[in-house]
C-alpha positions in Angstrom: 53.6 4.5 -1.3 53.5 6.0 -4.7 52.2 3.6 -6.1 49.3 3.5 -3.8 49.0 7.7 -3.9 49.0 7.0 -7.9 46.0 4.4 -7.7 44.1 6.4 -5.4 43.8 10.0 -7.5 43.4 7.4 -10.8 40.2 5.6 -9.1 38.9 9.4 -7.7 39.4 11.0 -11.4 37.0 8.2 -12.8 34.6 8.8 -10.3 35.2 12.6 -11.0 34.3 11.9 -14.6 31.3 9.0 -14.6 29.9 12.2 -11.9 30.3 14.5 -14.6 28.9 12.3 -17.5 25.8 10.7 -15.7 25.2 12.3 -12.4 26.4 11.7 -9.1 22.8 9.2 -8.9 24.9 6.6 -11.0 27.3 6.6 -8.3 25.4 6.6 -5.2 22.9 3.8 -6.4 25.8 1.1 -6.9 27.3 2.3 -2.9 23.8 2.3 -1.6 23.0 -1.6 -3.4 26.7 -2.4 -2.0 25.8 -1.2 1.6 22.4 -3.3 1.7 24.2 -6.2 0.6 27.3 -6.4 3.0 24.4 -4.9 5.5 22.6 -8.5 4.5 26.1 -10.8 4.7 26.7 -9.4 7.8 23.2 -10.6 9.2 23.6 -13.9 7.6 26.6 -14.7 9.2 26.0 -13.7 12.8 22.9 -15.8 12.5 25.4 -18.3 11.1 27.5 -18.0 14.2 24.7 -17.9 16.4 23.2 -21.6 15.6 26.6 -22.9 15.4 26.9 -22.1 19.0 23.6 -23.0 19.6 24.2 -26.5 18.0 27.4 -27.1 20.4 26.3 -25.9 23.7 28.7 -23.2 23.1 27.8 -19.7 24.8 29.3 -16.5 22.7 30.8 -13.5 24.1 27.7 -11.3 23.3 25.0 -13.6 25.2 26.9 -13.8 28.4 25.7 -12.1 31.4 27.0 -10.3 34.0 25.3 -11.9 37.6 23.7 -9.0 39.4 25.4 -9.7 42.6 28.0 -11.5 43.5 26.3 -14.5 45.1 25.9 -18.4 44.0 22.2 -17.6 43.2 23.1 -14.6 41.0 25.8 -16.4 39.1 22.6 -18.9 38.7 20.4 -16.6 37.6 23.3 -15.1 34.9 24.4 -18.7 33.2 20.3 -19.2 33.2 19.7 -16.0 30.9 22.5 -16.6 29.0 20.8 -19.8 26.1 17.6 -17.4 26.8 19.3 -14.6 25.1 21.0 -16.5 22.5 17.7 -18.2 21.3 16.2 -14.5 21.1 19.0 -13.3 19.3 18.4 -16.0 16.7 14.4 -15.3 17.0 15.1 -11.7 16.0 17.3 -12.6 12.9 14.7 -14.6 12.0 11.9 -11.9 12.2 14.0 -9.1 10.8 14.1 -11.3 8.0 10.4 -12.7 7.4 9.7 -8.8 7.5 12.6 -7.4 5.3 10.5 -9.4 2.6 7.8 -6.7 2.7 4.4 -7.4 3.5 2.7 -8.3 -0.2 5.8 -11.2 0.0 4.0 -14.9 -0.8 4.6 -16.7 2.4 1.9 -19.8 1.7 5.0 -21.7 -0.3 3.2 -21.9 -3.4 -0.4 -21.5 -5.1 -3.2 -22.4 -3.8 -5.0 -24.8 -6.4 -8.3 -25.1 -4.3 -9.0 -21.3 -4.1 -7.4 -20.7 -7.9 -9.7 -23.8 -9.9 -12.7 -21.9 -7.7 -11.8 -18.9 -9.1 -11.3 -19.7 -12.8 -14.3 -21.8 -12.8 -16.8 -18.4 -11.7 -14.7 -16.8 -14.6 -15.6 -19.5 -17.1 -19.3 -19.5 -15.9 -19.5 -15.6 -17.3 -17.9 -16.6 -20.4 -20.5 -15.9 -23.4 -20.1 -19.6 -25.7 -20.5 -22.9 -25.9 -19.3 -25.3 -24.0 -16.6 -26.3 -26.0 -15.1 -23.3 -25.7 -15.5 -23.6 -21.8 -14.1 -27.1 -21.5 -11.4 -25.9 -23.6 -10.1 -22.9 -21.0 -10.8 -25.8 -18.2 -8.2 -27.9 -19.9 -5.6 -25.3 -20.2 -5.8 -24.2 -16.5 -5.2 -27.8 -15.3 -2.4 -28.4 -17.7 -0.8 -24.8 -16.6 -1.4 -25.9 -12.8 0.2 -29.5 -13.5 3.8 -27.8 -14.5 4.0 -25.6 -11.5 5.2 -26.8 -8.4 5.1 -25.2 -4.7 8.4 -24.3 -2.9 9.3 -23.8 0.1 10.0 -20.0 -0.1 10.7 -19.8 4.1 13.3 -21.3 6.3 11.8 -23.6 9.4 13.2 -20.8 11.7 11.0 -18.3 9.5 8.3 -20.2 9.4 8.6 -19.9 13.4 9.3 -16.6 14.0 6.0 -15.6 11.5 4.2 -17.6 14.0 5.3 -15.6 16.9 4.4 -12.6 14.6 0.9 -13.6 14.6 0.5 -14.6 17.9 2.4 -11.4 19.0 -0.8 -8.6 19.5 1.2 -6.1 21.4 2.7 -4.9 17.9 1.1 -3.8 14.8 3.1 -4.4 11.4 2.1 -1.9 8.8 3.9 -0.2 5.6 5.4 3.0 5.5 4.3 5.7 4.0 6.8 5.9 1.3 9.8 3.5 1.1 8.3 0.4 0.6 9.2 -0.3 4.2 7.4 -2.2 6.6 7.0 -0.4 10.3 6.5 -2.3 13.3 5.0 -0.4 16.0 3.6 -1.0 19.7 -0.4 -1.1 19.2 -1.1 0.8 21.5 1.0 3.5 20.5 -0.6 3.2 17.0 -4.1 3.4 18.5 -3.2 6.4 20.2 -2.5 8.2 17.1 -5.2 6.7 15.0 -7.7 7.8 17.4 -5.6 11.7 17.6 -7.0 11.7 13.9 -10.7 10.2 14.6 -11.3 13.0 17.7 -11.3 15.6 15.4 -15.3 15.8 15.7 -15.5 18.4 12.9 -14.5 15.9 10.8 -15.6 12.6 12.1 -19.0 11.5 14.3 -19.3 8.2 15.4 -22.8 6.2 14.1 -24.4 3.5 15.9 -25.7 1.4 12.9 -23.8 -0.1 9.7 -25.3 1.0 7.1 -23.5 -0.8 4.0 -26.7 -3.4 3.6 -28.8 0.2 3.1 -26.3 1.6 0.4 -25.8 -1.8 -1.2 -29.4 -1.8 -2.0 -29.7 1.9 -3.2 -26.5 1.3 -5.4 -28.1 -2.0 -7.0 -31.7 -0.1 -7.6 -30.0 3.3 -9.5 -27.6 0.9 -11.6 -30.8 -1.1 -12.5 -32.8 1.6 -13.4 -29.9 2.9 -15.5 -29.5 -0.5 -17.4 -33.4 -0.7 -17.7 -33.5 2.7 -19.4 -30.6 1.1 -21.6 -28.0 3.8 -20.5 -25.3 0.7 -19.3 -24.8 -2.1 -20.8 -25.8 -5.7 -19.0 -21.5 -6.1 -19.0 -21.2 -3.0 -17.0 -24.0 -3.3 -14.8 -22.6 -7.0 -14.2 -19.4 -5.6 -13.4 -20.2 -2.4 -11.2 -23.0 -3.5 -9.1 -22.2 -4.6 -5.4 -21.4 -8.3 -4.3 -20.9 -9.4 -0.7 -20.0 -6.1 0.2 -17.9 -5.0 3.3 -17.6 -1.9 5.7 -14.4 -0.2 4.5 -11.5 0.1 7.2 -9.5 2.7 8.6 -5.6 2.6 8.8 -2.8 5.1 9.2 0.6 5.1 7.2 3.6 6.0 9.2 5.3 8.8 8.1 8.9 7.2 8.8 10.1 10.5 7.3 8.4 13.2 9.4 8.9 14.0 13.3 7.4 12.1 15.6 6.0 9.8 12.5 2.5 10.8 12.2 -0.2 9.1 10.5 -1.4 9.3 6.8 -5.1 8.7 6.9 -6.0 5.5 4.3 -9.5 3.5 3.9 -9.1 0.5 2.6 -12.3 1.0 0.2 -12.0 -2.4 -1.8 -15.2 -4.6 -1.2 -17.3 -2.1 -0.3 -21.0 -1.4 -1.9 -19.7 2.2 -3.8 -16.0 0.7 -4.7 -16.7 -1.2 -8.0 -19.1 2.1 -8.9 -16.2 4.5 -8.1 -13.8 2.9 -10.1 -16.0 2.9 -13.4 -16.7 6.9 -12.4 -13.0 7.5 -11.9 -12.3 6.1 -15.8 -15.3 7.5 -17.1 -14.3 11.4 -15.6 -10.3 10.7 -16.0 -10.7 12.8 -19.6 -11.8 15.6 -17.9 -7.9 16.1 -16.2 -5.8 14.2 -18.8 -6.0 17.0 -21.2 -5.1 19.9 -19.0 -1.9 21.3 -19.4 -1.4 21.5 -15.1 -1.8 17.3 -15.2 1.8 16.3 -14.5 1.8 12.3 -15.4 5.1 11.3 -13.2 8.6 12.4 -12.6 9.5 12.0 -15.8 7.0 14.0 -17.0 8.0 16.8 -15.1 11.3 16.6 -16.0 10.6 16.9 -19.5 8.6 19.8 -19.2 11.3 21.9 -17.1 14.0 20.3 -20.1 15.4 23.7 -21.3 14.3 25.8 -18.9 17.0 28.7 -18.2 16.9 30.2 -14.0 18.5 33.2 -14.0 20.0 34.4 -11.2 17.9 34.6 -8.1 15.4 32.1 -9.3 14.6 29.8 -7.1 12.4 26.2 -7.5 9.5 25.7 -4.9 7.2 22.4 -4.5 4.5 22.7 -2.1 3.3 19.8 0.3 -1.0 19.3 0.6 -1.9 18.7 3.8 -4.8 16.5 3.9 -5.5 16.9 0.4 -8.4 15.0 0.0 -9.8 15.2 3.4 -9.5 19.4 3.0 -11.8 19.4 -0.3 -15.5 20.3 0.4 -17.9 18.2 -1.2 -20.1 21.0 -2.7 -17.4 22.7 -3.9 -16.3 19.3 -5.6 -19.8 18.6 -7.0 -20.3 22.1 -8.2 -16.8 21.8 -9.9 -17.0 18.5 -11.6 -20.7 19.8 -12.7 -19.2 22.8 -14.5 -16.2 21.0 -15.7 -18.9 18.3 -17.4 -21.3 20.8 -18.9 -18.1 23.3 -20.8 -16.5 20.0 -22.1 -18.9 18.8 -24.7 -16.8 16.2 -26.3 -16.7 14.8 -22.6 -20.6 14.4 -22.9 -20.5 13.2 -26.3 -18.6 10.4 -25.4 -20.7 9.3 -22.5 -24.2 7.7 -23.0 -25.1 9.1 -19.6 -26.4 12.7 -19.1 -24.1 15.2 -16.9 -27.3 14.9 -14.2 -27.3 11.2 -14.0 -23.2 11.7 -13.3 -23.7 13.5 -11.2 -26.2 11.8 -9.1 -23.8 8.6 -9.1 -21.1 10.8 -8.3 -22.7 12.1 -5.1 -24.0 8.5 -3.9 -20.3 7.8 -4.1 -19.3 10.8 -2.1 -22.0 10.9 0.6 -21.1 7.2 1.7 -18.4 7.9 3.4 -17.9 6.0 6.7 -15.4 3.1 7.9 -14.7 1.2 10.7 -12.1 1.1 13.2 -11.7 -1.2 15.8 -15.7 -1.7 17.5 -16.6 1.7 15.8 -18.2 2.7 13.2 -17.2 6.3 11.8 -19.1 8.9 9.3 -16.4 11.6 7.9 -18.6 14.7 7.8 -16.5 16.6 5.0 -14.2 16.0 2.7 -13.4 12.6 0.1 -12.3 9.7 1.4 -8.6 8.8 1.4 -8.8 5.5 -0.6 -11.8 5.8 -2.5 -10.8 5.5 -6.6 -12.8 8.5 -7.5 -11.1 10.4 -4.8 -8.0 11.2 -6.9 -10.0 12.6 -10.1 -12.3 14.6 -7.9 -9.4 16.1 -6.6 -7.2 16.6 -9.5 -10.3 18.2 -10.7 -10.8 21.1 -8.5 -7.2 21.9 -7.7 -7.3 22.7 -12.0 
């Protein structure tokens, strides 16, 4: 017993000392990975257990069921449900673990060569050279695609319950807000609070025709007049201009974290006729907030800022939470800011080949077009920047400074 007593205060001093060293984060990572992983064993071998029995005809403790009444026909009914229950148990193993692997996890087994080579060869088409030069990139894709092999990444059972996933269109299977978890939710439950968000008519109006054709056209006629007038080059105007565009689409982000997990507003804004525009915008005004002193970069930033910092007593440390950050910001105020912002920096407009009027004129195409899609609707958000747009971010960074 001493022995044991002796062992016990030894291990809880050098926990008492690698706490005082580095933190009491070195010690809870290494028990939180340690708990996920006997969490993980734990689920491996009661799926395990579960086909063995399943293999042998052999009904475990947990899927037996108790007959409702005491009849012939009830005991029927029990020893009936009982392989039912087993197979779902199995099913749900199965589906807790396709979506433990997140929802940006490679499920196809492998590359797809077809969509790849048609890929790569648009991208060699744009290449400025001669065709050596193109035959020579062909070459080295083929012999990169030769070496690599697909695997089978999922199980057969996997592969099965991601099936019934698909098929299954009473749930909807989203990310969390933060957590890198996946969420799965009843649909219409999710629809419910997705359209809580979109009734808020001082905000959103619902518009009868799609207009993305409309601003596709207006966004290729300014970015040709600007590379007419020799303000863009032809590799930027190739670059920002519209494709194929899409209507952007409207999606809510549990908030796991929060009471009664509400939705976080996102548009997915990729494809659509501004996106490629706002994303050149958003490098092109990112100066503008990098040099402030109030720009905090990350965590780490912040921490070595507040390195040396003395509270005295009675201090206290407060972070505030935006609500709606981007969807709170007025667009007049955020044109009138970023105008101002432009015209005092003048090494900004040195460095741009574009006056602060033409800017602005692609900034506000970009912040007028703001509608989505949910379900058979098509929504116009009457104030505010768009939660997913990349200018969004600078705009906003902008006028908080």
């Amino acid at each position: 017993m001493n022995f044991i007593r002796d062992s016990v205060c030894i291990r809880l001093q050098i926990f008492a000392h690698i706490e005082q060293q580095y933190g009491v984060d070195v010690i809870n990572k290494p028990r939180k990975w340690e708990c996920s992983e006997l969490k993980k064993s734990i689920d491996r071998e009661q799926l395990r257990f579960s086909y063995m029995c399943s293999n042998r005809n052999i009904l475990p403790i947990f899927a037996k069921v108790r007959p409702p009444v005491n009849t012939k026909k009830g005991k029927e009914e029990a020893d009936a449900c009982g392989p039912r229950l087993l197979k779902c148990t199995i099913d749900h193993h199965h589906k807790k673990q396709v979506l433990s692997k997140g929802l940006s996890f490679n499920v196809q087994g492998g590359l797809n060569r077809a969509e790849f080579l048609a890929a790569a060869e648009l991208g060699i088409s744009l290449i400025d050279g001669p065709e050596e030069v193109k035959q020579a990139a062909r070459t080295k894709i083929v012999g990169a695609l030769s070496s690599t092999c697909n695997h089978q990444i999922l199980t057969t059972g996997e592969k099965k319950a991601l099936e019934g996933l698909r098929r299954d269109h009473s749930v909807a299977i989203i990310s969390s807000d933060e957590g890198r978890s996946t969420v799965v939710m009843d649909k219409a439950e999710y629809d419910q609070k997705v359209l809580s968000l979109l009734q808020d008519y001082q905000m959103y109006t619902i518009i009868l025709h799609d207009p993305t054709k409309k601003l596709q056209m207006k966004v290729e006629r300014e970015l040709k007049e600007l590379k007419d007038k020799r303000l863009i080059t032809e590799d930027v105007w190739r670059k920002r201009r519209p494709g194929d565009s899409i209507i952007p689409k409207f999606y809510g982000l549990p908030k796991i974290h929060r009471y009664n997990i509400p939705l976080r507003p996102i548009v997915a804004f990729r494809g659509s006729p501004t996106y490629n525009l706002a994303s050149n915008l958003s490098k092109r005004l990112r100066p503008l907030v990098t040099n402030s002193p109030h720009m905090l970069l990350n965590s780490e930033d912040f921490l070595s800022r507040i390195k040396g910092v003395k509270l005295e007593q009675g201090d206290v440390m407060v972070s505030f939470d935006a609500q709606y950050m981007f969807t709170s910001i007025q667009q007049d105020l955020a044109k009138r800011t970023l105008s101002k912002t432009m015209e005092e920096d003048l090494g900004f407009l040195k460095n741009q080949k574009l006056s602060s009027t033409e800017l602005m004129g692609l900034i506000s195409m970009c912040l007028d077009s703001i509608y989505f899609r949910f379900r058979e609707h098509i929504y116009h958000q009457r104030k505010g920047t768009l939660m997913g747009s990349p200018i969004s971010v600078v705009v906003a960074e902008v006028v908080m400074q």
